[in-house]
C-alpha positions, 0 to 999 in steps of 0.5 A, spaced: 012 176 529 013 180 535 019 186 535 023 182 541 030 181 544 033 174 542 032 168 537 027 169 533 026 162 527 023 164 520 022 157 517 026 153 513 032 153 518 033 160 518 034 165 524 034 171 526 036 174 533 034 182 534 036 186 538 031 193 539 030 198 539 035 198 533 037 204 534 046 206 535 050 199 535 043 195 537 044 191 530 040 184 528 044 178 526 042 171 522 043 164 522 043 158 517 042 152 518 044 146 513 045 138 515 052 139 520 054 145 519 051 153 519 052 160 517 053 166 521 050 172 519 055 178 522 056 179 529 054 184 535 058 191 537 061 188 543 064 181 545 059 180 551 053 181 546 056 176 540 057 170 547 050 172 549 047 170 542 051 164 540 049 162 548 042 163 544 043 159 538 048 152 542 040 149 541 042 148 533 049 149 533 050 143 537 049 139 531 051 144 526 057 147 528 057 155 524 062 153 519 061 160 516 061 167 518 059 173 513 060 180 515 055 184 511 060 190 512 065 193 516 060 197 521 063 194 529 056 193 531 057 187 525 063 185 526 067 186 532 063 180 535 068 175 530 073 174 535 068 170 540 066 166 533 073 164 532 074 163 540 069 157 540 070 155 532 077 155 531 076 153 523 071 158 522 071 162 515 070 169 515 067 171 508 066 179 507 067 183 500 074 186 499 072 192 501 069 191 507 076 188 509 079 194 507 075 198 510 075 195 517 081 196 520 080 203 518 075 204 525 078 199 529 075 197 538 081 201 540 077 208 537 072 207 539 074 205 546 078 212 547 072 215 544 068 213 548 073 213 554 076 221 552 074 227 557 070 233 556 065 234 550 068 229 546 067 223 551 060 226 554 059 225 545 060 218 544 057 216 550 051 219 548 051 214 543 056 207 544 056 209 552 052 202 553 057 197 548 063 195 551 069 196 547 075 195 551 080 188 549 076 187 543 082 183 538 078 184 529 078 178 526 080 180 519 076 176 514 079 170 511 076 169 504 074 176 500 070 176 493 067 182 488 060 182 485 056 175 487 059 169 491 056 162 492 057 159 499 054 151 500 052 151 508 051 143 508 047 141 502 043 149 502 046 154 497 047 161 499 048 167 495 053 173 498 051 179 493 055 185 493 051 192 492 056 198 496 059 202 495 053 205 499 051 205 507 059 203 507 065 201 502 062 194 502 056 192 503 054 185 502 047 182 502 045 175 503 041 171 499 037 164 501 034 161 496 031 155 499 027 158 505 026 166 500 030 170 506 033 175 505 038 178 510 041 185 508 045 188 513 045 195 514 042 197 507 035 196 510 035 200 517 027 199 519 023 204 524 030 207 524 033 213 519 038 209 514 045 212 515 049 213 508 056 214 511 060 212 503 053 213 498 052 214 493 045 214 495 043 211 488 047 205 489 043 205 496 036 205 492 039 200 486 040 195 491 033 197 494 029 195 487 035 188 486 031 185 493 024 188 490 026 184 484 027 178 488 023 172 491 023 174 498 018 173 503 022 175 509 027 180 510 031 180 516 034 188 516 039 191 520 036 194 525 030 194 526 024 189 526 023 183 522 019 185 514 018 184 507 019 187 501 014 194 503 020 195 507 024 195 502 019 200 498 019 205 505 027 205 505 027 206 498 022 212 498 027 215 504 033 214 499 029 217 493 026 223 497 033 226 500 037 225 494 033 229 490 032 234 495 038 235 496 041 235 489 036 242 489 040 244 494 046 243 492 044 246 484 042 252 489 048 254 493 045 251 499 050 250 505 049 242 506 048 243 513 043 248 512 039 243 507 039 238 513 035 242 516 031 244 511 030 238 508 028 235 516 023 239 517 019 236 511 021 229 513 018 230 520 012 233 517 012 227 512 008 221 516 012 215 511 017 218 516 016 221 521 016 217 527 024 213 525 028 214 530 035 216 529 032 223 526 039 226 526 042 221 521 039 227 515 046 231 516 050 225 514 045 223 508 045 230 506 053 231 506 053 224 502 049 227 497 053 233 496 060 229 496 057 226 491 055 231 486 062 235 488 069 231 489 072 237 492 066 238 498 070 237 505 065 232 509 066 235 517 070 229 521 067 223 525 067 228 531 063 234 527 059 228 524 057 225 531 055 233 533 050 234 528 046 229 528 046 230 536 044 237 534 039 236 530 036 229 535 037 234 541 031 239 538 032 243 531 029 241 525 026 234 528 021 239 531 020 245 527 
């Protein structure tokens, strides 16, 4: 199937609409359809985009009003879209793990729109990666109804399982599990063609949920970014998550600055052919401080701008081309 815009069907009455290239706040989204009703899988970055798609998706939902909707984890590019959901289905169920609901509120549209808005160095920042979202009058719709481990949802007659597996990319991270039609959806666990970013880690929670989908009896995988796949998707992911923890735990046992073993740690990746063609390079520096967070309670994590800066850093030359 080809790697483009829009609505994509999966069989079975599953959907996937992809948004390349996949890179910052260009995420996918799902839906399944039962008998007069649908489940939506997470909305888009902004409003206009999340209208957009359900324009796309009317031709099904006609028929199968979304009943549900199911953010995977708090990330905007995921869940900022759900006012227009609620817009045009007053009943809709908004379904997240507690702590997705937790921690949404924690980097509402109104941050970004003044990040994004701000003068000098900082705006010039966030431009580079949200300049293309509109985040301006945006409302955060809240999740009505919150579960811990596993929860089972019926989308007229099909039974779809909601498998808690963060903390790891974010505090909550949820994936969605089709029985029926072997689908996995997977929020921003699986990024494909693009460099995971591990904002809450452990990194070995990250590669856990990666062997829990191996085990499954999937066939297709709907990513968070990225084209749609399979399990050897699962696997590439995996081995990235694998290869960064251990480096850095070397470097942290060694006395390395988590800055400095970033870009160590970068060079081997961009000699690495598994890897070296991902877009988002930059994403190493965050991975790398996540691994030395986890190793030592007392690291102090740089702020959200200082983050944004490395990455930015790091995408702009460095380690990527060394």
């Amino acid at each position: 199937m080809t790697y483009s815009k829009g609505l994509h069907e999966l069989g079975d009455n599953c959907f996937a609409y992809l948004q390349p290239d996949g890179g910052w706040g260009w995420s996918n989204a799902g839906l399944v359809v039962g008998d007069g009703q649908s489940l939506l899988v997470d909305t888009l970055f902004d409003t206009k985009l999340t209208a957009a798609m359900l324009d796309t998706m009317s031709i099904y939902t006609a028929a199968a009003p979304i009943d549900s909707l199911v953010n995977t984890h708090a990330n905007g590019d995921h869940c900022y879209g759900n006012s227009e959901v609620r817009a045009r289905w007053s009943a809709v169920n908004i379904v997240a793990t507690e702590a997705t609901a937790r921690e949404m509120p924690e980097v509402p549209p109104s941050m970004l729109a003044a990040l994004n808005n701000a003068p000098g160095d900082v705006g010039e920042l966030f431009r580079n990666f949200f300049g293309e979202f509109d985040f301006d009058d945006i409302e955060l719709e809240l999740p009505d109804t919150t579960f811990t481990g596993r929860r089972t949802i019926e989308v007229g007659g099909r039974l779809v399982e909601l498998i808690e597996v963060g903390p790891a990319h974010t505090d909550g991270d949820a994936i969605v599990y089709v029985h029926d039609a072997a689908t996995v959806y997977t929020g921003d666990i699986l990024f494909i063609g693009g460099t995971p970013i591990v904002w809450a880690g452990p990194l070995s929670n990250w590669v856990a949920a990666c062997d829990l989908m191996l085990g499954m009896d999937i066939t297709t995988v709907v990513p968070g970014h990225g084209p749609l796949t399979d399990k050897s998707g699962v696997r590439e992911v995996r081995e990235y998550l694998s290869f960064v923890d251990r480096e850095a735990s070397g470097r942290h046992a060694a006395g390395i600055d988590a800055f400095d073993a970033a870009r160590d740690i970068g060079r081997a990746l961009a000699a690495d052919e598994r890897f070296s063609e991902w877009g988002e390079f930059g994403r190493i520096a965050v991975n790398v401080d996540t691994v030395y967070r986890s190793l030592d309670p007392n690291h102090a994590t740089p702020d959200v701008v200082e983050q944004f800066r490395r990455m930015a850093e790091l995408e702009a030359g460095g380690a990527a081309h060394a």
